[in-house]
Phi, psi and omega in degrees: 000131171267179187274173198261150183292129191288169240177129167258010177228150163298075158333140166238289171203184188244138194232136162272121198255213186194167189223144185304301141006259187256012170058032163275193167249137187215174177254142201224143153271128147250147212203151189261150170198120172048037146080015187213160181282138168208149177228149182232113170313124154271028188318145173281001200219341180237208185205116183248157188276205176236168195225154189244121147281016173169146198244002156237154215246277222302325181311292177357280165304309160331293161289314197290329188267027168284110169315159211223159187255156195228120160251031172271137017266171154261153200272113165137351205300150154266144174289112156329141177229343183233317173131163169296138336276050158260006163261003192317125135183051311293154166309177183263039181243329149329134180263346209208115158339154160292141166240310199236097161255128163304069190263129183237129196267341224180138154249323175334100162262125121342328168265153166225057242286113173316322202271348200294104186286338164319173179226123188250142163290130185256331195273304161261121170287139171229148161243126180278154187280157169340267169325322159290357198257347175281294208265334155315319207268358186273333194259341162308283183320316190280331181278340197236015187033206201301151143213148207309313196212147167245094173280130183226126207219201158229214355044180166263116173322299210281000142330306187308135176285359218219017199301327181290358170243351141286345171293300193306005163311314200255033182258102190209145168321323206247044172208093200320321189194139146288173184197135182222086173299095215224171185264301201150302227297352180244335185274321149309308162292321202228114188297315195308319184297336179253350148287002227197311196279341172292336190274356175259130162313059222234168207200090185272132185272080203257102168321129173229121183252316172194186191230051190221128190297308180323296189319291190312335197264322194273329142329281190262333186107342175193171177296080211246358174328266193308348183302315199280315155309320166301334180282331196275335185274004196258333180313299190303297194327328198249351166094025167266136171286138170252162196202093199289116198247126183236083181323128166249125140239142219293127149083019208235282182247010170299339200269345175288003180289306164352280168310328183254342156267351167285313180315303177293325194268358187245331147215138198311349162300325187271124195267327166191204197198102181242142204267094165264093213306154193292150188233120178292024191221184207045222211276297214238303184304314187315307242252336155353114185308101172309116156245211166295132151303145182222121179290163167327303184268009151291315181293305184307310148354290183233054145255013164243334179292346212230025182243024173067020182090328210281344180227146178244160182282338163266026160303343188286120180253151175287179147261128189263030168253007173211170187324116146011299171258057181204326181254163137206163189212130190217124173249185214209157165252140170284126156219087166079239159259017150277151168226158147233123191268134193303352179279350159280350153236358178232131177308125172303338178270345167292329153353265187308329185258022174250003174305326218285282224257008198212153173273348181241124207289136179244122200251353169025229177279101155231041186312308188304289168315342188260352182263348149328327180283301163329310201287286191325316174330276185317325174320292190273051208347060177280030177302347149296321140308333193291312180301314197290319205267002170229014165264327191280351165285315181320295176302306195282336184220083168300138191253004162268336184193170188286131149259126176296184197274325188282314161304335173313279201293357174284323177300335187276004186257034162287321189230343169279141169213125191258121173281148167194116188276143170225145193225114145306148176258120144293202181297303186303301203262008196301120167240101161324302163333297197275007181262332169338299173312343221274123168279313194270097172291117195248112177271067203292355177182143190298151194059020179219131157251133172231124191320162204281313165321245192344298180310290166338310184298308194241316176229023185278320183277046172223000170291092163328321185290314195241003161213143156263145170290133166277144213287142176241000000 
């Protein structure tokens, strides 16, 4: 008999995938190699590279193979008919409530971002109207009940003429926070617009990549360094919170963690900072110079290789309502220009299990815990900290009047600060598994949600307001 071709890798299992190539759905292998994840397109017809999604075998196995909690069907749900993702709204195959929905407001840019994984129609602007944007946030409520955050995203949002009235849209009782994505670039010129962005409960979302004009020039399309830092002093000025968002590419921009956690410990506006690993798809990321994807748990790696000893990689928690390999999280108690991170005194999995159901940790009746938190403090003689975690029980569980859940978290962001890797799916690493899981919803036509990967993959470009066929 003859023998079998020998394998420089561990076969594990078959995932449904995709192929870069012709953009089908294809079956991809995974497979371990030399202590690392790597997923592969089996297209039939085309030769795709392999891709590394975890960069340790063992984490890998440990999460992934976690039961996961499954809430299909969802109310409002449709019976598959084609299969993952071509029913996406969602289909009864969804695993995860909308936690997050994504509304793009605008194709209008400013920009033309090399890294841009997304798709903007460069020839016609669309703005949405008010009023579809009132009855969006109106079936989102009905469909997905309270939610911690509502995200308004693009184009550059702040682009829309009507933006102060689309915020004011999403000013509801059963909606925790706005959330507002931008370049700067407009937030930088004009102070009165971030004064005006102050009367809302908002939470501005400032790409920030690095603090090297090159690099911003190889990124963003121009030197966007000083735009950017004018933005964050006129944001603070007016008294809006902020949230630092950092495309990480592989060999590119790692050395910009540093600077951004300098940034986080000098001022009390910027509440966190999520390191969203680079993505190889859309308008601008497909055309992108390739290198290795850094995977999640890579990504966490070397924001702790770049924190000076102040962070370990198990400071880091899953989210247990989306994939493994899509979330991370790590949260820090604030002293001044120090953090600690909380996962050194309190258990993880009580962490995660205030997690289960929200994108923002919700401490509701959590006395025991927080007084656990409080006993460990002390243990491990952390009085400094000690001090900050019992003014802040004082504000969270008042013994004069009532607080929500949604007031909870606003008071925690006094003392509280969040790191958070989130790794978007391409062509290469695209898992049906994981977009089942998916929390961040693009609530692309009423009464339809579509996980945020998947809508990029499949279906923005079949959106007339944001992508035209190009031209040859």
């Amino acid at each position: 008999m003859a023998r079998l071709e020998e394998k420089n890798y561990t076969y594990f299992t078959t995932v449904r995938g995709m192929c870069r190539q012709c953009c089908e759905l294809a079956d991809a292998r995974v497979f371990f190699r030399d202590g690392q994840v790597w997923q592969q397109s089996l297209c039939p017809t085309c030769v795709n590279e392999p891709a590394l999604i975890a960069a340790d075998q063992d984490w890998y196995l440990s999460h992934v193979l976690r039961t996961m909690p499954n809430h299909a069907p969802l109310k409002g749900a449709k019976p598959p008919k084609r299969g993952c993702p071509h029913d996406c709204g969602p289909c009864a195959w969804h695993a995860t409530p909308c936690q997050l929905p994504v509304i793009s407001i605008t194709n209008a840019c400013n920009l033309r971002c090399p890294i841009c994984f997304t798709f903007n129609r460069p020839d016609r602007n669309f703005y949405k109207p008010v009023e579809e944007m009132r009855e969006t946030i109106d079936w989102l409520i009905e469909s997905s009940g309270p939610l911690d955050l509502v995200n308004i995203t693009g184009g550059e949002p702040t682009l829309h003429p009507q933006i102060l009235d689309v915020l004011r849209t999403c000013e509801r009782p059963e909606i925790g926070r706005i959330t507002l994505n931008s370049n700067g670039i407009t937030m930088a010129k004009d102070y009165e617009l971030c004064r005006r962005l102050a009367e809302f409960n908002l939470c501005v979302i400032l790409s920030f990549n690095t603090f090297n004009g090159k690099v911003s020039r190889q990124m963003n399309g121009k030197d966007l360094v000083r735009t950017k830092l004018r933005a964050i002093e006129n944001l603070t000025r007016a008294g809006v919170r902020v949230a630092l968002l950092n495309v990480m590419t592989h060999g590119l921009n790692e050395d910009s963690i540093p600077g951004i956690l300098d940034l986080m410990r000098q001022n009390d506006n910027i509440l966190s900072l999520t390191v969203q690993t680079m993505t190889y798809s859309g308008q601008g990321g497909a055309h992108f110079p390739k290198t290795r994807h850094v995977p999640v748990d890579r990504g966490a790696r070397i924001v702790c290789e770049q924190s000076d000893g102040m962070l370990r990689f198990d400071d880091f928690v899953t989210r247990p309502s989306c994939h493994p390999l899509c979330y991370l999280a790590c949260y820090m108690l604030k002293s001044g220009e120090d953090f600690l991170p909380v996962a050194r005194f309190a258990p993880r999995e009580r962490i995660e299990q205030y997690l289960e159901d929200s994108y923002l940790i919700r401490l509701g009746d959590a006395h025991e815990f927080v007084a656990d938190v409080i006993n460990e403090l002390c243990a491990q003689g952390q009085t400094e900290y000690l001090a900050v975690a019992r003014k802040l029980v004082e504000r969270l569980y008042p013994t004069d009047k009532t607080v929500t859940d949604f007031e909870r978290q606003r008071i925690a962001e006094s003392a509280v600060r969040t790191i958070y890797i989130h790794t978007h799916m391409d062509e290469d690493t695209f898992d049906c598994s994981r977009a089942m899981f998916c929390p961040d919803l693009m609530p692309a036509e009423p009464g339809r949600l579509i996980p945020a990967c998947t809508y990029n993959l499949f279906y923005r470009m079949m959106d007339e307001r944001f992508y035209v066929v190009p031209e040859h």
